[in-house]
C-alpha positions as CSV (number, residue, x, y, z in Angstrom):
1,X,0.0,0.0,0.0
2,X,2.7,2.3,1.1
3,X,4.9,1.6,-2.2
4,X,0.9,2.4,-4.0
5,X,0.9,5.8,-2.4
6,X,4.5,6.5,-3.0
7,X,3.7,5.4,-7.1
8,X,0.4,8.0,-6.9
9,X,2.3,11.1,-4.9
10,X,5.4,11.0,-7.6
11,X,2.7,10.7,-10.5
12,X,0.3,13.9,-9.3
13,X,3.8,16.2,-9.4
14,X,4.9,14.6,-12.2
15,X,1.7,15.7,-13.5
16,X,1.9,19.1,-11.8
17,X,5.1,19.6,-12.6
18,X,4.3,19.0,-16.6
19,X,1.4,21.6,-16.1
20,X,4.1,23.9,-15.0
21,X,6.2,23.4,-17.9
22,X,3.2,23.7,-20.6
23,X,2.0,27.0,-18.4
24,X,5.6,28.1,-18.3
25,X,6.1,27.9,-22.2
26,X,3.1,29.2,-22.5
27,X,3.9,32.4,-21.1
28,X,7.4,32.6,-22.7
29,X,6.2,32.4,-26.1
30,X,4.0,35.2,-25.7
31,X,6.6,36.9,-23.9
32,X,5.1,37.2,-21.0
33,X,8.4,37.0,-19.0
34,X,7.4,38.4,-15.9
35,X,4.8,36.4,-15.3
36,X,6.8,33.2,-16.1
37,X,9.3,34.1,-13.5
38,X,7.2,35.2,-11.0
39,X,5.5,31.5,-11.6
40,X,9.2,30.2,-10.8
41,X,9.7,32.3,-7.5
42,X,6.5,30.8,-6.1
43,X,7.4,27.4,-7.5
44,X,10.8,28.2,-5.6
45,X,9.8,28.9,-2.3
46,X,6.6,27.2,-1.9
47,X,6.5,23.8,-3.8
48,X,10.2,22.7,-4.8
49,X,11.3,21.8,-1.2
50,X,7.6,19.9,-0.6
51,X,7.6,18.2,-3.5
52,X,11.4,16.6,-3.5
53,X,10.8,15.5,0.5
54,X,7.2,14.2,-0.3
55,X,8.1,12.3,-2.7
56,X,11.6,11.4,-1.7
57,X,12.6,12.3,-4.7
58,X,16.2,14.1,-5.7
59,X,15.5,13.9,-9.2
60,X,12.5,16.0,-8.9
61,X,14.6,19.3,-8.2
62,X,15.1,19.1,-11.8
63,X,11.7,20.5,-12.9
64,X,13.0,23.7,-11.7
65,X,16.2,23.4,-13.8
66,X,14.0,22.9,-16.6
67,X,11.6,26.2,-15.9
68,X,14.1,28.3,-15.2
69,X,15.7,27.2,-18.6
70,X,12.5,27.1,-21.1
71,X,12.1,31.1,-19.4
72,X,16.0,31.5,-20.6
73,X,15.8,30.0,-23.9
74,X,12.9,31.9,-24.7
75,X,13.9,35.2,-23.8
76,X,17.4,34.4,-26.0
77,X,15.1,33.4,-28.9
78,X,13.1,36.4,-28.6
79,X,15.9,38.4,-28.7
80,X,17.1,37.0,-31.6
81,X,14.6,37.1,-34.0
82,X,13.8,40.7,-33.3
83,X,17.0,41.1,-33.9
84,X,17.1,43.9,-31.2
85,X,20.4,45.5,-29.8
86,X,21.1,44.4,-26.3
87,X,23.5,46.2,-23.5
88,X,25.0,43.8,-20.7
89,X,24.7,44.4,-17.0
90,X,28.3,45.6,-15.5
91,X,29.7,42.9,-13.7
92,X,29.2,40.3,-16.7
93,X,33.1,39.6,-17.4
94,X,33.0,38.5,-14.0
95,X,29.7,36.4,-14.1
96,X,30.8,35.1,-17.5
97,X,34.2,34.1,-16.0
98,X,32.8,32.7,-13.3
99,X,30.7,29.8,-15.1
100,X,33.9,29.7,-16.9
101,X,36.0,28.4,-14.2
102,X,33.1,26.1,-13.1
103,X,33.1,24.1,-16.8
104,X,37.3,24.0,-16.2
105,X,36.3,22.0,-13.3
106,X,34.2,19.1,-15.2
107,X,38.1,17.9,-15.9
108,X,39.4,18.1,-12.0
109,X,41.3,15.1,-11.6
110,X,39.3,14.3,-8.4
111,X,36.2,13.9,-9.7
112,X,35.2,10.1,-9.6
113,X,33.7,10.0,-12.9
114,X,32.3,12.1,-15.8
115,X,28.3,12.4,-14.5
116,X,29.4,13.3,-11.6
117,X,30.5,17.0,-12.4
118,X,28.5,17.6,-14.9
119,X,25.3,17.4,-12.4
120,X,27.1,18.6,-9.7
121,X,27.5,21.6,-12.0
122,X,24.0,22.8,-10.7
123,X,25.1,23.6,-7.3
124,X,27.3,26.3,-8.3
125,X,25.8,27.9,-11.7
126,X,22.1,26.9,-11.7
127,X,20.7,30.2,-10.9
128,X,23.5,32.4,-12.5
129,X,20.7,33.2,-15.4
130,X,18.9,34.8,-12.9
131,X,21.4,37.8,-12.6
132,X,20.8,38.8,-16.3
133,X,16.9,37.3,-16.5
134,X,16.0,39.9,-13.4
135,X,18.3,42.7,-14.7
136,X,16.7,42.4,-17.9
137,X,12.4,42.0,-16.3
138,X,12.5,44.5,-13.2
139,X,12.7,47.3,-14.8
140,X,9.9,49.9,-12.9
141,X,8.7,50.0,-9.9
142,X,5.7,48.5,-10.2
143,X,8.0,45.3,-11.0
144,X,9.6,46.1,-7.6
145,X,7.0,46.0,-5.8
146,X,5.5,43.0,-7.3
147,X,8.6,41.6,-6.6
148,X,8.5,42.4,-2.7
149,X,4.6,41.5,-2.5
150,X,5.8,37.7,-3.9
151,X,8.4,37.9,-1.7
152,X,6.0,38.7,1.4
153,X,3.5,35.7,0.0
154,X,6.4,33.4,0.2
155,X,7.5,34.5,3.5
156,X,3.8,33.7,5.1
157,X,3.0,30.8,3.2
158,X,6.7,29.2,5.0
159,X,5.2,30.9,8.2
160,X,2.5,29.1,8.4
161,X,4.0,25.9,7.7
162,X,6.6,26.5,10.2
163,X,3.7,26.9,12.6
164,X,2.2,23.4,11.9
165,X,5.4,21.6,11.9
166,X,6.5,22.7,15.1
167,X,3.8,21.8,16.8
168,X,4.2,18.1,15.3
169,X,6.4,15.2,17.0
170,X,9.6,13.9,14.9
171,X,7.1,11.0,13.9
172,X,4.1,13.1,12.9
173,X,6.7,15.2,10.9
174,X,8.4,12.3,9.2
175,X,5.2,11.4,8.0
176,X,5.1,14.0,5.2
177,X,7.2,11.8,3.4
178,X,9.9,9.6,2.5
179,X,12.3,12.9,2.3
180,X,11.2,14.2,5.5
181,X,12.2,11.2,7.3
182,X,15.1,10.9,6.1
183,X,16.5,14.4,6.9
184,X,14.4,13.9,10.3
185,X,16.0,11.0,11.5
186,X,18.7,11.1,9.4
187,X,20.3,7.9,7.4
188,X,23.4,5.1,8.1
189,X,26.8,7.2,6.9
190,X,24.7,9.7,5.3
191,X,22.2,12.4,6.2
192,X,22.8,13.6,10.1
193,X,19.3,13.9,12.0
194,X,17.7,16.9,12.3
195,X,16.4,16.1,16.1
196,X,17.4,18.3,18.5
197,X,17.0,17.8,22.8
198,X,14.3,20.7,24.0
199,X,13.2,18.8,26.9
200,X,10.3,16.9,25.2
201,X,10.0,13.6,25.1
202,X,11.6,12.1,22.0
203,X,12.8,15.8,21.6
204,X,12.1,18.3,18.5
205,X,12.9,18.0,14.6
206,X,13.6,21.9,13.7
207,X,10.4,22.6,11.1
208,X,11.4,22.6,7.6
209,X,8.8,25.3,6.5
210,X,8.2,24.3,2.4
211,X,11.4,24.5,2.0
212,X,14.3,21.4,1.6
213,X,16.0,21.9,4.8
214,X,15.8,22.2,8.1
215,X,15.7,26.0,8.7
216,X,15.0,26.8,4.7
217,X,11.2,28.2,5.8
218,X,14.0,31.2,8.4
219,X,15.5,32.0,4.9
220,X,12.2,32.7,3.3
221,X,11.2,34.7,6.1
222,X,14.7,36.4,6.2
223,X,14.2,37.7,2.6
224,X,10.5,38.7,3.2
225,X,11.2,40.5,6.5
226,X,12.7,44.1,4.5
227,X,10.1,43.8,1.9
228,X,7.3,43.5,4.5
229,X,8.6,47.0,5.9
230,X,9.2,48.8,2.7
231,X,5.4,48.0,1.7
232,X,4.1,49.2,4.7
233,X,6.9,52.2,5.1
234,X,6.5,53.2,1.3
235,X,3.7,51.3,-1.1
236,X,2.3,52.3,-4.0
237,X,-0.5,51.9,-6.4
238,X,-0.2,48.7,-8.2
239,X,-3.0,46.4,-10.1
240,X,-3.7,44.9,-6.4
241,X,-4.9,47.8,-5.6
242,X,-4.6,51.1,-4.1
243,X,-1.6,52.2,-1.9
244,X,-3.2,51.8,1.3
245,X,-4.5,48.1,0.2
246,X,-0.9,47.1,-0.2
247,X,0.0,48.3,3.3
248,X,-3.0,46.4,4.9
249,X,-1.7,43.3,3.3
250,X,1.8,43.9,4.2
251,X,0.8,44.6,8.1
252,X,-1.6,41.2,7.9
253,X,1.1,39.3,6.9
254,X,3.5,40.5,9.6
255,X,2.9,37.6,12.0
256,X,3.6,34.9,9.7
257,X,7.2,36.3,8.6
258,X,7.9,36.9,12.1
259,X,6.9,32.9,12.4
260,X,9.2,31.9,9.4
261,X,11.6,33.5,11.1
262,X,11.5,32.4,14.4
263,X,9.8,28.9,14.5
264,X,13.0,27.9,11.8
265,X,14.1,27.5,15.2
266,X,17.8,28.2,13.7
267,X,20.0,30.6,15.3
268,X,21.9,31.8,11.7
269,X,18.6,32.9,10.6
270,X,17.8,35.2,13.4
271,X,21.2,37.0,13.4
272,X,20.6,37.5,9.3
273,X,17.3,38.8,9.7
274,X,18.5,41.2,12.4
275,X,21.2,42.0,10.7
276,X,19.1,42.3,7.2
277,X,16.9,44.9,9.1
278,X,19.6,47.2,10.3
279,X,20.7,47.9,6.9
280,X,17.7,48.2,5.7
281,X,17.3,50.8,8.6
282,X,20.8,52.5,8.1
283,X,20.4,52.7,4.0
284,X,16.9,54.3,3.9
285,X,16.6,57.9,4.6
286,X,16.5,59.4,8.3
287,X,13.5,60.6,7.7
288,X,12.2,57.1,7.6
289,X,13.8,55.7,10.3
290,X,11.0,57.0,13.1
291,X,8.5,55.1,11.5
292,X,10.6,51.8,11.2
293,X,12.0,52.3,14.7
294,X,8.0,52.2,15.7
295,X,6.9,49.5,13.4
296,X,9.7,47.3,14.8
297,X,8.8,47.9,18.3
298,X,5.2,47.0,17.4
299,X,6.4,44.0,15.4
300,X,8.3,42.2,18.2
301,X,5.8,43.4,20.7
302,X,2.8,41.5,19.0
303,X,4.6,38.7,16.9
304,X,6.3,37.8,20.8
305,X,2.7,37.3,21.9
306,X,1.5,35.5,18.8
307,X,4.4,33.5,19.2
308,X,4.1,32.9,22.2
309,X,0.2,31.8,22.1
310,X,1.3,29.7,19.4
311,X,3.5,27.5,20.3
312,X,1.7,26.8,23.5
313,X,0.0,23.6,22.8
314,X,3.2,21.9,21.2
315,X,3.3,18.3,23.1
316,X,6.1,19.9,26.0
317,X,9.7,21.4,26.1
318,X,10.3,24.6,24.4
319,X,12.4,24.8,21.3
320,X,12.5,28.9,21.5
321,X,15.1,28.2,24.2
322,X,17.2,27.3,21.5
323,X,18.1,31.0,20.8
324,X,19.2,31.7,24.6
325,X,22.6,30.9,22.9
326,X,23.0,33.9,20.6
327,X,22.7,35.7,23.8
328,X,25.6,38.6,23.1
329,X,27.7,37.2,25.8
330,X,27.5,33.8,24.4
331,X,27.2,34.3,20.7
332,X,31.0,34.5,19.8
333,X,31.8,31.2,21.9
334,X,29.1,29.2,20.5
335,X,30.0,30.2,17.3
336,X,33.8,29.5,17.6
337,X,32.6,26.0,19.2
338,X,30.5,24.8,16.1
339,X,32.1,26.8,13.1
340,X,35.5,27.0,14.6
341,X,36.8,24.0,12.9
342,X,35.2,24.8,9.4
343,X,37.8,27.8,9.6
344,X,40.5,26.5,10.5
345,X,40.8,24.2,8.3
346,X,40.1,26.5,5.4
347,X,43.8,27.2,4.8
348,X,44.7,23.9,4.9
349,X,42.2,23.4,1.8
350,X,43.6,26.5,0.6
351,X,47.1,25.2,0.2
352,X,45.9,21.2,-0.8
353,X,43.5,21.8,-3.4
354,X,44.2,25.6,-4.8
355,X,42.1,24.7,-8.1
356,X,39.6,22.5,-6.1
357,X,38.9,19.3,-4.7
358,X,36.0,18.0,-7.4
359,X,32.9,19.2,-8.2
360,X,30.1,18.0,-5.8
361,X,32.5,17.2,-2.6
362,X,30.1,19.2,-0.8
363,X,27.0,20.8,-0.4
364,X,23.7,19.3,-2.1
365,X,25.5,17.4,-5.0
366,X,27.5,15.3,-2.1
367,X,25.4,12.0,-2.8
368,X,25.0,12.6,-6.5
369,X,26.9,9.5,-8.4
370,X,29.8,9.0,-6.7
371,X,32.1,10.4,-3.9
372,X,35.0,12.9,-4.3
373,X,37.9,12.5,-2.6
374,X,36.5,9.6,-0.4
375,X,39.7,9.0,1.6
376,X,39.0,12.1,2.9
377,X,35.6,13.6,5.2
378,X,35.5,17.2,3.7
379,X,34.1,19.9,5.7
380,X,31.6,22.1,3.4
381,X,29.4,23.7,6.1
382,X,30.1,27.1,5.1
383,X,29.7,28.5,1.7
384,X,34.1,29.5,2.1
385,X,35.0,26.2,2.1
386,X,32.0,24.4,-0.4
387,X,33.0,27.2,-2.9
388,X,36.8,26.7,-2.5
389,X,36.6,22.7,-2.2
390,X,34.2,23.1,-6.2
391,X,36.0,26.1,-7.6
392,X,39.5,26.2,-6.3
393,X,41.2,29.8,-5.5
394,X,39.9,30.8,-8.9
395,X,36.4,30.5,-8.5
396,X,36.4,31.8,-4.7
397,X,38.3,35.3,-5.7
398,X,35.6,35.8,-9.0
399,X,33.0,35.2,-7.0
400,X,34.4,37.4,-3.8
401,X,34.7,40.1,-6.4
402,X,31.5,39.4,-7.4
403,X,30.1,40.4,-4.2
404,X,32.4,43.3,-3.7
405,X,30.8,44.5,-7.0
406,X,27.1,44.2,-6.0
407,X,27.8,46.1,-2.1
408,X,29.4,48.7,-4.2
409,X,26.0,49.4,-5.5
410,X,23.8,48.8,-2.1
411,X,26.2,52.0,-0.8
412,X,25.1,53.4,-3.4
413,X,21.3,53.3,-2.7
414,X,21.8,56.0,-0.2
415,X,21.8,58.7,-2.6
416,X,18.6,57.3,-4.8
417,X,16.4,60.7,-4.6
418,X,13.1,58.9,-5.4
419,X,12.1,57.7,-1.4
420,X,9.5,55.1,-3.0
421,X,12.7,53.5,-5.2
422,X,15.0,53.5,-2.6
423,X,13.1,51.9,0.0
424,X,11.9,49.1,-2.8
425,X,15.4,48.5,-3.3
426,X,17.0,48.7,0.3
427,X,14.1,45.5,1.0
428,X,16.6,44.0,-1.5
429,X,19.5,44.7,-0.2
430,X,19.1,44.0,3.4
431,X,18.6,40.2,2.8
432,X,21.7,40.2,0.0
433,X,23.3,41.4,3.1
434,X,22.3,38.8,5.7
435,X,22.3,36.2,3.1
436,X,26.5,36.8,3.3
437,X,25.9,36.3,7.2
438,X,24.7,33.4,6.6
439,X,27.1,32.0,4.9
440,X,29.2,31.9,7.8
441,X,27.2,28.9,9.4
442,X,26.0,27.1,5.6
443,X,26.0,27.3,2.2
444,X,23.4,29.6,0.7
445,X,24.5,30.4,-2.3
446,X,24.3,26.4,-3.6
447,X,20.6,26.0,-2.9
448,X,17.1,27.9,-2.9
449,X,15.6,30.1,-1.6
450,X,18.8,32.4,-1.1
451,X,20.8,31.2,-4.2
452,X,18.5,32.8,-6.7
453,X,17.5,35.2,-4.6
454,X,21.4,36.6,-4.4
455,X,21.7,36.4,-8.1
456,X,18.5,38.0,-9.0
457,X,19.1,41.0,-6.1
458,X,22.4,41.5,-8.0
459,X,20.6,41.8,-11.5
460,X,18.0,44.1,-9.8
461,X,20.8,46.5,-8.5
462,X,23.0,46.6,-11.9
463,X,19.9,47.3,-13.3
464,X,18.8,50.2,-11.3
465,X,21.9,52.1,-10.8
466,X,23.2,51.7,-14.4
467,X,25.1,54.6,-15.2
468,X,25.0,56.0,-11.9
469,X,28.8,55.7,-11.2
470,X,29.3,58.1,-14.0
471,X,26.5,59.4,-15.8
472,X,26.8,60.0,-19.5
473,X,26.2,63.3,-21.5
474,X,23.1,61.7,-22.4
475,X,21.4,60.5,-19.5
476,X,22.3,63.7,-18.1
477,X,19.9,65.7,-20.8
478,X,17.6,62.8,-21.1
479,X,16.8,63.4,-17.0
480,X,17.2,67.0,-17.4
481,X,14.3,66.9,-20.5
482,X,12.1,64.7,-17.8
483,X,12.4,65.9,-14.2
484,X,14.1,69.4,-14.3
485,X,16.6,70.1,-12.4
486,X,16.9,66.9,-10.0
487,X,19.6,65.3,-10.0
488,X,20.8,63.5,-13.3
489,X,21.7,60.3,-11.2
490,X,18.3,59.7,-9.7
491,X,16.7,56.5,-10.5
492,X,14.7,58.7,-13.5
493,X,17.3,56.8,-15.6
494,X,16.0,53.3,-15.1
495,X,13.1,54.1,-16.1
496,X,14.3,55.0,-19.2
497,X,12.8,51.7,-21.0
498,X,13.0,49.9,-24.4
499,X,9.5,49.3,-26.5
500,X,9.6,45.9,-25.1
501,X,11.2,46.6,-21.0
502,X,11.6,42.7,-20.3
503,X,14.4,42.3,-23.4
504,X,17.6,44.2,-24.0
505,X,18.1,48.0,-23.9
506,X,16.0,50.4,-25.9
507,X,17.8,53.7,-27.5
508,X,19.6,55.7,-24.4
């Protein structure tokens, strides 16, 4: 019976996952690109994690391979049979030589065989489309804040499941599925069990949210906690409605991000999100910050009391004590205890495998056909050592750069003049920035939600602040001709938009 139900679960997402595809292509061929990559966040954060534990599964992340590149394919053939001119995002010799370095690695001498790399491949430049795919799409600020809105929806929907999973034993959990017992309770010389001791009986598995992971439903509610403030801080009118409409939606679905962040019961996620919000706070303008000082105060006022009435019928313990160890007295010593060794041995890896150990050592391709290096127990729990172990030196200073590149442009989202722009983008940026935090304690960047999520922010920015480092002779009269005397750098330019906004660059 059980092996029945297994047969009918994998079928129905087959089956949803074909009606993706056929919707999907639908929508790219008549270049509706926008829609067809807002499908694919949602897909993303609500249903990829689900279906691949459900199921139990691994094979079944590759639907989202497949959207994500029917959306790019598309978009490549539109652009060239309308033959239209197309301008690059800065920052593409370094995205470009980036994926570059990653194919080099198909032919590392420590990969066991030749499937191996070549899925493993995924891990590292699966969502790198997304950087030109959201550069070319988001280009006004109704995309923005469409953006943020799916965002928020993604955020509450992992809320709500974090909710109902902590309140479930380990073996009401593990129920969901094959997956979600095998992450649970974890597997002989493989997965390590995601029980924790909270002073229940048979303790507490840490809720997964829809997401793949333990803790995955925190990172949803990490990157939905800034755009949930700049909608209620600074909406506008949008086909949902008026401004205030998309404030009263924002503030309803307060609570639930608050739950995706806390119930994810993991102590990374909290110090990102905290750490997300202050630079949100510290980029947006001061005349802002009174009304964000008073929105967080009511935030953890009221979510700590939905929280709190919550969680009180789970069957005993309390997993929020969890978090009494990111106590500022404590924080640096539990971090040295648990991470300490992952950096230490960092230059050891540094100076044995300077062009990389093998392509899918660590991080989610680990299992995938074959071990690398399996002599040897790497240590990839954080994104340092899972980038250095695939890439080598190589790969780790392009993509370091990388990320120099992108912070260059959150600096320079202080100076935006239009308030609703700025604050649209700073919700970006604050996650970009505790996504980095994170990757102290994991590896983001290899997985969803905070893999495409980085690459698309990055798109976003380069999009937005073209130009803005030195503004040409052009843009200069263009914003003169459209906004008087404000300043030529303001984010007038972006809005500066082709006939057809979601591909290439239109005259100027």
């Amino acid at each position: 019976m059980s092996i029945l139900l297994a047969v009918s679960a994998q079928g129905s997402v087959l089956a949803a996952g074909a009606l993706l595809l056929v919707g999907s292509l639908v929508l790219v061929v008549t270049r509706r690109f926008g829609v067809a990559l807002a499908l694919y966040v949602v897909y993303l954060g609500m249903l990829d994690g689900y279906v691949k534990l459900g199921t139990g599964s691994e094979t079944i992340a590759v639907v989202r391979t497949i959207l994500l590149a029917v959306i790019v394919a598309a978009s490549v053939l539109a652009i060239v049979t309308d033959r239209r001119r197309v301008s690059l995002p800065r920052g593409t010799v370094l995205v470009v030589a980036f994926v570059l370095v990653a194919l080099v690695q198909i032919a590392n001498p420590g990969n066991p065989n030749l499937l191996k790399p070549i899925g493993s491949l995924r891990q590292e430049i699966e969502f790198v489309p997304l950087f030109f795919l959201a550069y070319a799409t988001v280009r006004r600020e109704a995309d923005l804040q469409n953006l943020l809105l799916l965002l928020v929806a993604v955020a509450a929907s992992n809320g709500i499941a974090n909710l109902i999973q902590y309140n479930l034993s380990p073996e009401q959990f593990a129920s969901w599925g094959p997956g979600y017992r095998d992450r649970i309770f974890g597997t002989p010389g493989g997965v390590t069990g995601r029980i924790f001791n909270d002073g229940s009986v048979g303790g507490r598995a840490r809720p997964f949210g829809l997401g793949p992971d333990a803790g995955s439903g925190g990172v949803a509610g990490l990157l939905g906690a800034c755009a949930v403030v700049a909608l209620i801080v600074k909406p506008r009118v949008t086909f949902f409605g008026s401004a205030t409409a998309v404030r009263g939606i924002a503030v309803a679905a307060v609570p639930f991000v608050l739950l995706a962040v806390v119930l994810s019961l993991t102590r990374a996620v909290i110090i990102a999100t905290v750490l997300a919000l202050v630079v949100q706070a510290l980029l947006l303008a001061r005349r802002q910050l009174i009304p964000l000082i008073l929105f967080g105060a009511l935030a953890f006022g009221v979510g700590g009391t939905i929280i709190e009435q919550a969680t009180s019928g789970s069957s005993g313990g309390n997993g929020l004590a969890r978090y009494t160890s990111i106590a500022p007295g404590q924080l640096l010593s539990v971090t040295r205890s648990e991470r300490g060794g992952s950096f230490a041995i960092f230059p050891t890896y540094v100076a044995k495998y300077p062009f990389g150990a093998g392509l899918g050592g660590v991080g989610p391709s680990t299992g995938f056909q074959g071990a690398v290096r399996p002599e040897e127990k790497l240590n990839g729990e954080m994104q340092l050592n899972v980038t250095l172990l695939d890439l080598g030196v190589p790969g780790l200073v392009l993509l370091a750069a990388f990320i120099g590149f992108v912070l260059r442009r959150v600096m320079l989202l202080r100076t935006l003049t239009d308030p609703t722009a700025q604050a649209q983008l700073v919700a970006l940026a604050g996650p970009f920035v505790g996504i980095l935090a994170l990757a102290v304690t994991a590896s983001p960047l290899t997985g969803a939600p905070a893999g495409p999520f980085f690459w698309a922010t990055a798109g976003v920015l380069c999009y937005w602040l073209r130009g803005y480092d030195k503004p040409s002779r052009a843009h200069r009269r263009i914003a003169a001709r459209g906004r008087g005397a404000r300043d030529p750098r303001s984010t007038a330019l972006p809005r500066i938009s082709p006939p057809h906004p979601s591909l290439g660059e239109g005259p100027g």
